[in-house]
Structure formats: C-alpha cells, structure tokens
mmCIF file of the N, C-alpha and C atoms, coordinates in Angstrom:
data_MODEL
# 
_entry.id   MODEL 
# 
loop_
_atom_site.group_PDB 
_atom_site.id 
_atom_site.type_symbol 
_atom_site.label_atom_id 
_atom_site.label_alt_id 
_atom_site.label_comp_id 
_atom_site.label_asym_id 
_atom_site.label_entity_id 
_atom_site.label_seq_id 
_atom_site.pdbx_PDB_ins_code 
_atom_site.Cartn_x 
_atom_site.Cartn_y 
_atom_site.Cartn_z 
_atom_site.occupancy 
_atom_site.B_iso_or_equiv 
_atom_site.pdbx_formal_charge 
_atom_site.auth_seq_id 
_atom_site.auth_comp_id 
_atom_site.auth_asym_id 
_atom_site.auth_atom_id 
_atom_site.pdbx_PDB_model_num 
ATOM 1   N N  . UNK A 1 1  ? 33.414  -11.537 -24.399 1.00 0.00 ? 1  UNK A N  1 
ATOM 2   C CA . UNK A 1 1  ? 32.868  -10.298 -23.851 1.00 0.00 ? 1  UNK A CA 1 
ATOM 3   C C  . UNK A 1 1  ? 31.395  -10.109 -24.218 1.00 0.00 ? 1  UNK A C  1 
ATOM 4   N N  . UNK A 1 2  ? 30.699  -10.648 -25.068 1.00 0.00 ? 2  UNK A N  1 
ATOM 5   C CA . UNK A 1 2  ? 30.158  -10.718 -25.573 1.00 0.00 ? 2  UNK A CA 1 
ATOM 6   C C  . UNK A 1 2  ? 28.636  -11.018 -25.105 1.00 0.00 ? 2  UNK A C  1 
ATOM 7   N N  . UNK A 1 3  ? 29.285  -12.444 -24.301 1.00 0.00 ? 3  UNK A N  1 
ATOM 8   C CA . UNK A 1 3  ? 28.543  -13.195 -23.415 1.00 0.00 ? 3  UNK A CA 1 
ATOM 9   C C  . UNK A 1 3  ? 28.283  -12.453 -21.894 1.00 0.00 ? 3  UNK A C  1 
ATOM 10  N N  . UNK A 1 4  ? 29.523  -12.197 -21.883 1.00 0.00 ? 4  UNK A N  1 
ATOM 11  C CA . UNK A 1 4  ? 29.074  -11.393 -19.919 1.00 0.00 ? 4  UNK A CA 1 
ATOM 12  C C  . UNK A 1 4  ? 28.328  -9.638  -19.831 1.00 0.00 ? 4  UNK A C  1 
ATOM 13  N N  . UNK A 1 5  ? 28.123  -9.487  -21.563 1.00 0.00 ? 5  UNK A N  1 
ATOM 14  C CA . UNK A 1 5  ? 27.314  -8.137  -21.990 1.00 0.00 ? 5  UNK A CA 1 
ATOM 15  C C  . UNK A 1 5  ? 26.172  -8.722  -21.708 1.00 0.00 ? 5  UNK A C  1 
ATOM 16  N N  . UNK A 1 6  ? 25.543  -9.881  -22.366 1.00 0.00 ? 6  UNK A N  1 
ATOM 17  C CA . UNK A 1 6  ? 24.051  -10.167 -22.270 1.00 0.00 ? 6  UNK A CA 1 
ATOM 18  C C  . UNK A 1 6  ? 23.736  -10.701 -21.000 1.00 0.00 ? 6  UNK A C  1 
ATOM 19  N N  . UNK A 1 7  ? 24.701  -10.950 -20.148 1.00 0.00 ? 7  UNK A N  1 
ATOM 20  C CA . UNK A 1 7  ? 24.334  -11.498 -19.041 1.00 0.00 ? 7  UNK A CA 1 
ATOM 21  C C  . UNK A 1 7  ? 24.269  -10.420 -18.268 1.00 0.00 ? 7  UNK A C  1 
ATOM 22  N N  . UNK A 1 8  ? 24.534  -9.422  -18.464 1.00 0.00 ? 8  UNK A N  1 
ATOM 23  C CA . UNK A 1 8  ? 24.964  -7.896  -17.562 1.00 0.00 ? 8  UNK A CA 1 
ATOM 24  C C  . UNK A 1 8  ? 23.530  -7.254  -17.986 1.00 0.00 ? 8  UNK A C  1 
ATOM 25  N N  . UNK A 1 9  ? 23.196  -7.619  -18.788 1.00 0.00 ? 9  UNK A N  1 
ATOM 26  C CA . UNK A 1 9  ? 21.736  -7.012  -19.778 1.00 0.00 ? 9  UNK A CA 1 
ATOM 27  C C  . UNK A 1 9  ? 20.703  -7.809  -19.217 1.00 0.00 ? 9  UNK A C  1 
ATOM 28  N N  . UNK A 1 10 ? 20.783  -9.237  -19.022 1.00 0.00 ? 10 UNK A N  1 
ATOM 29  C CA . UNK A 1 10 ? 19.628  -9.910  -18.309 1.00 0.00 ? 10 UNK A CA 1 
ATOM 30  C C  . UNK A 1 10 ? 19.851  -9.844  -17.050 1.00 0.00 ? 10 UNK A C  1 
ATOM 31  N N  . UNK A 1 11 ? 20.449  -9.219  -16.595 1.00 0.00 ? 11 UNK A N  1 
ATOM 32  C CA . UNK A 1 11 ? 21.037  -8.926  -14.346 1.00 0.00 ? 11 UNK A CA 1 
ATOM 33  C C  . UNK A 1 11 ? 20.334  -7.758  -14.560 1.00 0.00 ? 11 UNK A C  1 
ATOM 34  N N  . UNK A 1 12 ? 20.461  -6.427  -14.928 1.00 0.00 ? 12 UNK A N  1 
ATOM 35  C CA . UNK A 1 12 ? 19.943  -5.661  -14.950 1.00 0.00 ? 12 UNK A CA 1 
ATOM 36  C C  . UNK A 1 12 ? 18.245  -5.155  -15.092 1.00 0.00 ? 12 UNK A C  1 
ATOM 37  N N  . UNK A 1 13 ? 17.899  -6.378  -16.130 1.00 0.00 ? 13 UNK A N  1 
ATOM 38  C CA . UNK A 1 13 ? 16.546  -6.532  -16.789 1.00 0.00 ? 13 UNK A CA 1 
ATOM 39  C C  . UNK A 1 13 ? 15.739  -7.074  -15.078 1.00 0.00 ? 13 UNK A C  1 
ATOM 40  N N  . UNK A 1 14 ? 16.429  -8.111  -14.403 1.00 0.00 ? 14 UNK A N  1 
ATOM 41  C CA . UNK A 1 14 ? 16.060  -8.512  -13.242 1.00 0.00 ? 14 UNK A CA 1 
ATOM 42  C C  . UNK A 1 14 ? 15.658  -7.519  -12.296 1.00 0.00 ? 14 UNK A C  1 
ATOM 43  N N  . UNK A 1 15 ? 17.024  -6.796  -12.411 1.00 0.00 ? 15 UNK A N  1 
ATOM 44  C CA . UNK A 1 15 ? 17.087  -6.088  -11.201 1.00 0.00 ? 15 UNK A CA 1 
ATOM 45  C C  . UNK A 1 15 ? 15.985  -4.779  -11.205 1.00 0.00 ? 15 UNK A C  1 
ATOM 46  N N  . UNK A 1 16 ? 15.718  -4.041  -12.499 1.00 0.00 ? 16 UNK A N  1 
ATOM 47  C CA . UNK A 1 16 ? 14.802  -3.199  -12.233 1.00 0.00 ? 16 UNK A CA 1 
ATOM 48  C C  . UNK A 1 16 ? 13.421  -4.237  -12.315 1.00 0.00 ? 16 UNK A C  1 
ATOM 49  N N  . UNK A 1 17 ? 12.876  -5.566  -12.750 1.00 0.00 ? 17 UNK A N  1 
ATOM 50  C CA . UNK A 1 17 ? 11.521  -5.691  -11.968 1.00 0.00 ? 17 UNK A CA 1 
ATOM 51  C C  . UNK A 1 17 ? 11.439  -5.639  -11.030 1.00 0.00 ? 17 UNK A C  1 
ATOM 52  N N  . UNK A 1 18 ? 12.985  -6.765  -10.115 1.00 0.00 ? 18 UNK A N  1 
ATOM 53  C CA . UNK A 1 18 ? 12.562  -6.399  -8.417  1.00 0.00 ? 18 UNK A CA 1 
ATOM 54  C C  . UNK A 1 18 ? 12.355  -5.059  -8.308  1.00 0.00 ? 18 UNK A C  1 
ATOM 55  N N  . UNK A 1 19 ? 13.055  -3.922  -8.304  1.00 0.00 ? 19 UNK A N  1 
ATOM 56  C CA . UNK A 1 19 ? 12.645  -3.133  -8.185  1.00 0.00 ? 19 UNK A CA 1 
ATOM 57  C C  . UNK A 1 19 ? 11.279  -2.683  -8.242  1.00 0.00 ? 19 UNK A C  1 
ATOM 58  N N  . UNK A 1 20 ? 10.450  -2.400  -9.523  1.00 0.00 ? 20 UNK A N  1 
ATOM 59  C CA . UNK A 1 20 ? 9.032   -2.427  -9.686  1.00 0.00 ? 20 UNK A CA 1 
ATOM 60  C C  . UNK A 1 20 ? 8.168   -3.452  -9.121  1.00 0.00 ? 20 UNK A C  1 
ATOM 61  N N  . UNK A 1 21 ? 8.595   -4.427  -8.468  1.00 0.00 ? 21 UNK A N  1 
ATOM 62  C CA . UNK A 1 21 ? 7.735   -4.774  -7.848  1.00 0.00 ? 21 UNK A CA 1 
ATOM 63  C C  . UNK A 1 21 ? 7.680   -4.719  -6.744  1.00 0.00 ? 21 UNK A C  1 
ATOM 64  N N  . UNK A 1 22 ? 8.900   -4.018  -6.283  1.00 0.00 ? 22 UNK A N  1 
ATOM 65  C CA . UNK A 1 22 ? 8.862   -3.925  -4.290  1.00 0.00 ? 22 UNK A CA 1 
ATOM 66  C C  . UNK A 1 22 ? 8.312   -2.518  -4.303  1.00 0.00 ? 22 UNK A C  1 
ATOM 67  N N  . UNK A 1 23 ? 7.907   -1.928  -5.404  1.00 0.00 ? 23 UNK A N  1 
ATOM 68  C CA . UNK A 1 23 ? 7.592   -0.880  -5.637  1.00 0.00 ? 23 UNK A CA 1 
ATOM 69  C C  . UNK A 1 23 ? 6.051   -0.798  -5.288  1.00 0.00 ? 23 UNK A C  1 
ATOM 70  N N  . UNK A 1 24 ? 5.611   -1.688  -6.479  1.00 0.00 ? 24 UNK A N  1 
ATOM 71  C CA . UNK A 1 24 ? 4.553   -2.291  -6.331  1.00 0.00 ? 24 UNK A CA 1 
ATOM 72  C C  . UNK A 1 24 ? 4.005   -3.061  -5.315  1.00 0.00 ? 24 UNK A C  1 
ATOM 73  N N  . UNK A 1 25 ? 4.789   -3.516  -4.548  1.00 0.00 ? 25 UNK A N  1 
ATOM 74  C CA . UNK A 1 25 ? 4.029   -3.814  -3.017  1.00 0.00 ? 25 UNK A CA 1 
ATOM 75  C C  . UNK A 1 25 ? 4.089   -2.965  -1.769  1.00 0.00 ? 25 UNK A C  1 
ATOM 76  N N  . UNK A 1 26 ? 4.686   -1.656  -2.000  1.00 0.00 ? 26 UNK A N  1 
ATOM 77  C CA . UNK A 1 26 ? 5.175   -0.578  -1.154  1.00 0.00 ? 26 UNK A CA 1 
ATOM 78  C C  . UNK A 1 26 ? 3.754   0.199   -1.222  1.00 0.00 ? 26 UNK A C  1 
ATOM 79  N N  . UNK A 1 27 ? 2.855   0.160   -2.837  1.00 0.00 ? 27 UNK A N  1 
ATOM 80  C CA . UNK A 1 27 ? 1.580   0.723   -2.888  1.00 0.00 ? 27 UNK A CA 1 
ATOM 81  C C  . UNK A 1 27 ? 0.420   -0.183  -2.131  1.00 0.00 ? 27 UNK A C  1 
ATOM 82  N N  . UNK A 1 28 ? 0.741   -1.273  -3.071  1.00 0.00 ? 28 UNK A N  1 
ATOM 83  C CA . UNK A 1 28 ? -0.234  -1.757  -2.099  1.00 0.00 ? 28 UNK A CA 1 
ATOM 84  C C  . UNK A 1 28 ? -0.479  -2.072  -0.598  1.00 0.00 ? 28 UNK A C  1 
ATOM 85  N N  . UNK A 1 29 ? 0.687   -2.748  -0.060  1.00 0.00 ? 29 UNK A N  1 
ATOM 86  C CA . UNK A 1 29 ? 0.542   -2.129  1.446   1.00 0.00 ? 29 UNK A CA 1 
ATOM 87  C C  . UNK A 1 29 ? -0.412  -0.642  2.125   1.00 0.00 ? 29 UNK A C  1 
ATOM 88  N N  . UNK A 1 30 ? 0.295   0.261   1.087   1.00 0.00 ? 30 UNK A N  1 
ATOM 89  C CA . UNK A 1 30 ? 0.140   1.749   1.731   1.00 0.00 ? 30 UNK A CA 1 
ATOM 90  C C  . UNK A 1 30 ? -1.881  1.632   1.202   1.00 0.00 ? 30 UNK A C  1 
ATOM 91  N N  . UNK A 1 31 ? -2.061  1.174   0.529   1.00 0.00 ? 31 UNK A N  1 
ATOM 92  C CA . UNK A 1 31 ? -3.751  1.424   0.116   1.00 0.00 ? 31 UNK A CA 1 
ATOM 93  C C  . UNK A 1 31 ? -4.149  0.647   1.654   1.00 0.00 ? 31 UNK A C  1 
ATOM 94  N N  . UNK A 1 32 ? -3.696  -0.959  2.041   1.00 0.00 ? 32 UNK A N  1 
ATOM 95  C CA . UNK A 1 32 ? -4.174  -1.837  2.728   1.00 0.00 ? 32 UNK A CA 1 
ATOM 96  C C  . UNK A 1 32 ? -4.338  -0.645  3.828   1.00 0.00 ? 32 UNK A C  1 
ATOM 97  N N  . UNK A 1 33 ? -3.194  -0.109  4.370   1.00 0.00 ? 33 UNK A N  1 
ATOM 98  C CA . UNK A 1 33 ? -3.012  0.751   5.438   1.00 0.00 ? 33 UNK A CA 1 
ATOM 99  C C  . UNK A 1 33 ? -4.131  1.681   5.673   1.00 0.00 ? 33 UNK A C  1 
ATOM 100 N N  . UNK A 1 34 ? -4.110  2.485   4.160   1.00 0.00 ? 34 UNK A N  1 
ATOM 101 C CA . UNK A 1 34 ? -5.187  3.923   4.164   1.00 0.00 ? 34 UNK A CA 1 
ATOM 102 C C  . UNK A 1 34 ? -6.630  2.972   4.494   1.00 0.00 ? 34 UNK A C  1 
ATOM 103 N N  . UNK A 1 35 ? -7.002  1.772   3.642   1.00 0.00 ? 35 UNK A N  1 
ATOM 104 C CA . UNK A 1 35 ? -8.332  1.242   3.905   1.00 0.00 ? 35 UNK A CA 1 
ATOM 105 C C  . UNK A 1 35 ? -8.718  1.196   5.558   1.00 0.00 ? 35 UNK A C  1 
ATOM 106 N N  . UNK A 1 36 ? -7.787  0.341   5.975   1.00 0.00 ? 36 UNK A N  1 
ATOM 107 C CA . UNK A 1 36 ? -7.839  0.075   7.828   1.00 0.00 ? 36 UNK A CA 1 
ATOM 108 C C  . UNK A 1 36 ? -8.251  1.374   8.429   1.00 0.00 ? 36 UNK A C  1 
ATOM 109 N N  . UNK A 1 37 ? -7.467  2.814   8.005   1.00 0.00 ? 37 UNK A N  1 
ATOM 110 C CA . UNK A 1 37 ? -7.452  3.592   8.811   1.00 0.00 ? 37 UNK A CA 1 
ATOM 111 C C  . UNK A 1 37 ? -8.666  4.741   8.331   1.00 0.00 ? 37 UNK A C  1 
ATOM 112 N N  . UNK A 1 38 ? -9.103  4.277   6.779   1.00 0.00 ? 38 UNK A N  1 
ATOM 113 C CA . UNK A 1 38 ? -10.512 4.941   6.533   1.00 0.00 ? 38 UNK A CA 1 
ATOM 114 C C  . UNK A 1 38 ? -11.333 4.037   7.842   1.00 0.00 ? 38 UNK A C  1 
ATOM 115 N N  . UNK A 1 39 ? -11.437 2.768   7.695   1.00 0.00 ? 39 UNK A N  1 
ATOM 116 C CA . UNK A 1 39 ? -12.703 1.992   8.609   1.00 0.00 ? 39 UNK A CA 1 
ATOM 117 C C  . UNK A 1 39 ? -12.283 2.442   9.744   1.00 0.00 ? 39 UNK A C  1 
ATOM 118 N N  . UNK A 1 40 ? -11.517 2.667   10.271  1.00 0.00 ? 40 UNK A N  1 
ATOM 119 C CA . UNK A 1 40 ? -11.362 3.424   12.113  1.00 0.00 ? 40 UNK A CA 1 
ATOM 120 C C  . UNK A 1 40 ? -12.213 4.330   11.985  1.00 0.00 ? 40 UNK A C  1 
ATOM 121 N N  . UNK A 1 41 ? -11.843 5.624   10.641  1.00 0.00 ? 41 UNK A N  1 
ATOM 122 C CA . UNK A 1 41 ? -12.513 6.486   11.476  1.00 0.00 ? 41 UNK A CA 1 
ATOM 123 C C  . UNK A 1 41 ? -13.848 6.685   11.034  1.00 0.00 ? 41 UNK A C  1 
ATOM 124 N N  . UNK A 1 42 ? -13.882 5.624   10.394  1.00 0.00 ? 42 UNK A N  1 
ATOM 125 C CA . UNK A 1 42 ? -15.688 5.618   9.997   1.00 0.00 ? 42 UNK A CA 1 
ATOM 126 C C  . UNK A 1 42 ? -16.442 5.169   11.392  1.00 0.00 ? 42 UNK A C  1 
ATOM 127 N N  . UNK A 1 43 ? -15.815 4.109   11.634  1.00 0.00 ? 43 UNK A N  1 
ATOM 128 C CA . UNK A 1 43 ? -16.353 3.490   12.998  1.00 0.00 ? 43 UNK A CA 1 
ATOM 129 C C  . UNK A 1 43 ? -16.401 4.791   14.150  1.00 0.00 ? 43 UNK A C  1 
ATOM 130 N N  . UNK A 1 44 ? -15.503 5.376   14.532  1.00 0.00 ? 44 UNK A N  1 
ATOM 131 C CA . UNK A 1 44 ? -15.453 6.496   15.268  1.00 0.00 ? 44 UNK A CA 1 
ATOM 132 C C  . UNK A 1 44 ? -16.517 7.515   15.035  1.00 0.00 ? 44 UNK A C  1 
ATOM 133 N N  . UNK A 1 45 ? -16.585 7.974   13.594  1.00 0.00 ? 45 UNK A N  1 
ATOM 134 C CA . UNK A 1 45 ? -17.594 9.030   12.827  1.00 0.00 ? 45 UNK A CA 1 
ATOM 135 C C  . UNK A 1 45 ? -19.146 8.265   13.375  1.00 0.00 ? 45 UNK A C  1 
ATOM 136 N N  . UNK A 1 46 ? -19.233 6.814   13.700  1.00 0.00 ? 46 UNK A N  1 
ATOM 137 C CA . UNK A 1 46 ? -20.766 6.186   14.016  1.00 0.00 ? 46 UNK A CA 1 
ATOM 138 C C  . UNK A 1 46 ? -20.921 6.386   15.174  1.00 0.00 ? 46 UNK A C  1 
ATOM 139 N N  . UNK A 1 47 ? -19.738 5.894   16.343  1.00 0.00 ? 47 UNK A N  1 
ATOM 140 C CA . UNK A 1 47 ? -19.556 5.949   18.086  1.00 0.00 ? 47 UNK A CA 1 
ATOM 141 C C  . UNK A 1 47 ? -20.255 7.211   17.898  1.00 0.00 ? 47 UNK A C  1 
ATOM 142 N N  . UNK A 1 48 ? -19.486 8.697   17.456  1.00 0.00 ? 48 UNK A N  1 
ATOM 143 C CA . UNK A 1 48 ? -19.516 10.077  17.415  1.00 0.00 ? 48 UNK A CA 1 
ATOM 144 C C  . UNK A 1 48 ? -20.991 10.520  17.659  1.00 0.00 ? 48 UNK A C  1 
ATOM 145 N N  . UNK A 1 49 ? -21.810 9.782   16.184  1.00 0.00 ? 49 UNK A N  1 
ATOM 146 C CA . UNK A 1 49 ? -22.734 10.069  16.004  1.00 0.00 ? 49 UNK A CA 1 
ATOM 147 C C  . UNK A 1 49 ? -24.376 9.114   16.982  1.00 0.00 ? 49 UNK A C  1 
ATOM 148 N N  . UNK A 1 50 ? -23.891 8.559   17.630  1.00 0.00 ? 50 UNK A N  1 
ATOM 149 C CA . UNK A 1 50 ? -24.559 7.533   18.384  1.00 0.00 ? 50 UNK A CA 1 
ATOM 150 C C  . UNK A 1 50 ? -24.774 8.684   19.391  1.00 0.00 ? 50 UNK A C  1 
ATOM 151 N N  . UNK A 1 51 ? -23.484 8.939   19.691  1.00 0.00 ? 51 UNK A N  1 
ATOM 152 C CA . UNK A 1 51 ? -23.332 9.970   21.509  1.00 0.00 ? 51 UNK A CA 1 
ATOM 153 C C  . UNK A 1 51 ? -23.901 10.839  21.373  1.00 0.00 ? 51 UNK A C  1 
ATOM 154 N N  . UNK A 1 52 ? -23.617 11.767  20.426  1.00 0.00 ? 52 UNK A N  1 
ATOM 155 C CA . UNK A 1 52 ? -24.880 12.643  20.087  1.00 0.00 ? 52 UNK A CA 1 
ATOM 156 C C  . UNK A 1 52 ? -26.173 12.613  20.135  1.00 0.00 ? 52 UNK A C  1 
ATOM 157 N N  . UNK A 1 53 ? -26.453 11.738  19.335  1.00 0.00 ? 53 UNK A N  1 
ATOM 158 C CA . UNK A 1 53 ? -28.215 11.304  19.698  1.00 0.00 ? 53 UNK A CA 1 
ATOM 159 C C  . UNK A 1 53 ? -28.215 11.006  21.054  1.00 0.00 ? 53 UNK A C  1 
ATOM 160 N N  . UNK A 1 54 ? -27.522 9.839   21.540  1.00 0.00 ? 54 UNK A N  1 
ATOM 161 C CA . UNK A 1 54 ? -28.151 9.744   23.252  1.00 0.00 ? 54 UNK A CA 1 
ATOM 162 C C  . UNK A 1 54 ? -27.949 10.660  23.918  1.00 0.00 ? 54 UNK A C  1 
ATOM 163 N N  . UNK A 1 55 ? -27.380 12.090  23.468  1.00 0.00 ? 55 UNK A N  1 
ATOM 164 C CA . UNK A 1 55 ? -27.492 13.251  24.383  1.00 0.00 ? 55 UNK A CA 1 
ATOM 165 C C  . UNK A 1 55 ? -28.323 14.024  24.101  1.00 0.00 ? 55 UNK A C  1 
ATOM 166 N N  . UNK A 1 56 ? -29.006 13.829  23.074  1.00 0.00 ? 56 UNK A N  1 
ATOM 167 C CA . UNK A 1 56 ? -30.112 14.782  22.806  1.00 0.00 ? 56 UNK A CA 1 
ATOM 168 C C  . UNK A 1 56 ? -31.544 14.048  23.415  1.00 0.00 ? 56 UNK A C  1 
ATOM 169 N N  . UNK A 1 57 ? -31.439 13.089  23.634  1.00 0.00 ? 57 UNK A N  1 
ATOM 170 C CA . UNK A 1 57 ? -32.645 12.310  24.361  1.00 0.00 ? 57 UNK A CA 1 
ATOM 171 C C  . UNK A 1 57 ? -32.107 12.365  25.791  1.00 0.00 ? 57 UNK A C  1 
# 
C-alpha cells in the first residue's frame, strides 16, 4: 500500500503541473491575442488620423 501511496502522490504531483501549465499557456495565448488586437487598433487609430488630415486639406 505503500507503494501505490507514492505513486498516487507522484500522479497527482503530475497532474497539477499539467494543470499549471495549460494554465500557463491559456495566459499566454490571451497576451498573444490582446497584442494582435492592440496593433489593429493602433493601425486603425493611424488610417483615422490620416483621414482627418486629408480632410482638412
């Protein structure tokens, strides 16, 4: 019994890194995501600001 304790102890030890690390790639994804969708609307915020000027000329 002894034996299938430490093995129940190292399954477990496993199982919460996967955990922390699908965790950990659930953030990073979500940053990759926010970055992409900061540069859209930066790009948009430049189009924005382009149209403006050529309407004031």
């Amino acid at each position: 019994t002894c034996a299938l304790r430490e093995e129940n102890d190292s399954l477990r030890w496993q199982l919460d890194a996967y955990r922390n690390e699908v965790e950990l790639l659930k953030k990073e994804q979500g940053k990759t995501y926010r970055t992409e969708e900061d540069h859209t609307q930066e790009q948009q915020l430049h189009f924005l600001q382009q149209t403006m000027q050529n309407m004031q000329q």
